[in-house]
C-alpha angles and dihedrals in degrees: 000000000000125000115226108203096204136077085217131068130177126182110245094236086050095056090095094050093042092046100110090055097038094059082055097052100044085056090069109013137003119269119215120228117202130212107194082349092300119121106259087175146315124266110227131177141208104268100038088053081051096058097040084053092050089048100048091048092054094046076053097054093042088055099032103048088191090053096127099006128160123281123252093251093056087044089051091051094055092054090053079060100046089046086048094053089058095048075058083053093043096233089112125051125234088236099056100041086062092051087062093060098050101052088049090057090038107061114333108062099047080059106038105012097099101042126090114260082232101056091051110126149142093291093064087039094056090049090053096052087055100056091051084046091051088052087052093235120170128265078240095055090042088054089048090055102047089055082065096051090041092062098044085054094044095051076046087062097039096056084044099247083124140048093209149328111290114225111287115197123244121232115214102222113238100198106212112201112256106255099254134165140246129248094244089047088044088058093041098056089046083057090050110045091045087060103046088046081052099048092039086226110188108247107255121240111240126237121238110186110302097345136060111243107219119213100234096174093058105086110225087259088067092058099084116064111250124214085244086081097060085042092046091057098049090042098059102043093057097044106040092230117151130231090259092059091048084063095052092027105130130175095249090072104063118072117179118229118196114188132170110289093003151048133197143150128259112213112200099190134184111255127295135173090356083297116120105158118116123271113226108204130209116267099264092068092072090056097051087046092057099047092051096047091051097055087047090054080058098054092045090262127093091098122142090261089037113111111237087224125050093347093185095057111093098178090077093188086059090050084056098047092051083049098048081046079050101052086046088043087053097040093058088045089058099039098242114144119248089227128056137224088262088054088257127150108236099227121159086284090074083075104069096041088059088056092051104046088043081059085055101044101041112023118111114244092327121163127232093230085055097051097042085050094060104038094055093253139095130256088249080055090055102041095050097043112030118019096046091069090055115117128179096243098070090065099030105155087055092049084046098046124123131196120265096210147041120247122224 
């Protein structure tokens, strides 16, 4: 026997003389309509499809906790609040905290904004692997960027829009060697910035295809080499700063400390990288300090607030831009290609890895944790970045070295 699912039953031939009622009933429950006593089909209306949809949304949510959850976009910007909230605490830095936006803006939420976090799986993962493929970024960069997208996803977990992470994948890191110079190019760029800061040279335009390309950014008083660059160069091989402490870098945070067979300065910098210990310098350093605060006495600067490089110019982004024109402008002077062996752009940067790999080279029985300490970085820094690219030959007489004496 057949079951009818309804409370309700209309002939099929009765359904014109039963209309009035019947619009009634769908509103609120089906209505079968029989065809030799046999169920043909059930009559539903509009409201009664309306609440069964209502009901059937709310059991889903009951069984799916992530049923109408944020979208990735809203999830990600709780976590740039959250993130906000520690640089107030001082456990983030500002820094950092910018480079997580714009990497959000950048790449992953064109990709991922849109799409519930809980719908978030291997599939929108894979699309966004491809455009940062498509932009040739590094395996480095790509890890960098699915850090960002793990803890979005995780904070989505943890507020319960999501059951659990979905499978991100994981990025094997290729460690390129840092771009660094030569002795012979280190002394030659110290030649040749010393010259061109001699002859006030105006600094030439470069050629792009068929047109000249004018730097509009460089004031006319950057034009002309200064002799901060020669001391710039000198300065940061032999201390390990980076580029962004030669931005913040004052007078009131060197100390020179003279001692019995040696010199050297003491910086004491601002924070940077969570590493706040003091950097010692090599002892030409304190030659080349003297020299430039000299010359800055001179000019009415050199006082404790006053920058060592470019000490009139207040944008300091700005400072550091001239310096890095400066360094390119140098570079071509010289004859030294832009790029590298390694495929690397000699920026400023460039600077402080050669510091760090002559130390290597060339310092007598020093440790890596030493040497990590006191260039802001860590030993597994060190090892990945500078030492790989290490070879005997470029220390060949020691490779080659033998002992002068027996043991006994």
């Amino acid at each position: 026997m057949q079951r009818i699912l309804s409370n309700y039953t209309v002939p099929l031939t009765g359904i014109a003389s039963a209309l009035d009622d019947l619009v009634q009933i769908v509103q609120h429950q089906p209505v079968a309509v029989l065809v030799r006593d046999r169920t043909a089909f059930y009559l539903v209306g509009d409201a009664f499809l309306a609440a069964r949809a209502l009901e059937n949304e709310t059991n889903g949510r009951a069984e799916n906790p992530v049923a109408g959850a944020p979208t990735f976009a809203e999830v990600a910007e709780k976590l740039v609040l959250l993130e906000a909230d520690r640089v107030k605490r001082g456990a983030f830095s500002l820094g950092s905290l910018q480079i997580l936006r714009n990497r959000l803006q950048a790449n992953i939420l064109p990709v991922l904004g849109q799409v519930r976090v809980g719908d978030v799986q291997a599939e929108q993962l894979q699309v966004f692997m491809e455009r940062m493929s498509a932009q040739s970024a590094s395996s480095t960069t790509i890890s960098q960027y699915l850090v960002i997208i793990r803890k979005v996803l995780k904070l989505a977990v943890s507020r319960k829009w999501m059951r659990e992470l979905p499978e991100i994948p994981r990025i094997p890191i290729i460690s390129q060697p840092r771009s660094t110079f030569t002795v012979g190019q280190y002394r030659a760029i110290l030649r040749t910035a010393k010259r061109l800061a001699r002859e006030q040279a105006e600094a030439p335009r470069v050629k792009e295809g068929r047109g000249t390309r004018e730097r509009f950014w460089v004031t006319p008083r950057y034009r002309r080499l200064q002799p901060d660059m020669y001391w710039l160069i000198g300065f940061m091989v032999n201390s390990f700063v980076r580029p962004s402490d030669i931005r913040t870098l004052r007078h009131r945070h060197i100390e020179i400390v003279r001692r019995d067979h040696t010199s050297y300065l003491r910086l004491t910098l601002p924070t940077t990288k969570k590493h706040d210990k003091p950097i010692v310098t090599l002892q030409p350093a304190v030659r080349i300090y003297e020299q430039l605060r000299a010359c800055a006495l001179g000019a009415s600067a050199g006082q404790p607030d006053d920058y060592l490089f470019l000490p009139a110019e207040k944008d300091r982004a700005h400072a550091l831009a001239v310096l890095n024109f400066w360094l390119q402008w140098v570079l071509r002077e010289t004859g030294i290609p832009r790029i590298d062996v390694h495929g690397q752009a000699r920026t400023l940067y460039c600077l402080r890895h050669t510091s760090i790999t002559f130390r290597l080279l060339y310092g007598e029985g020093i440790d890596m944790l030493t040497l990590a300490r006191n260039a802001r970085t860590s030993v597994a820094m060190i090892e990945s970045f500078y030492a790989s690219s290490l070879t005997g030959e470029m220390n060949v007489g020691m490779l080659q070295s033998r002992r002068t004496g027996r043991s006994r």
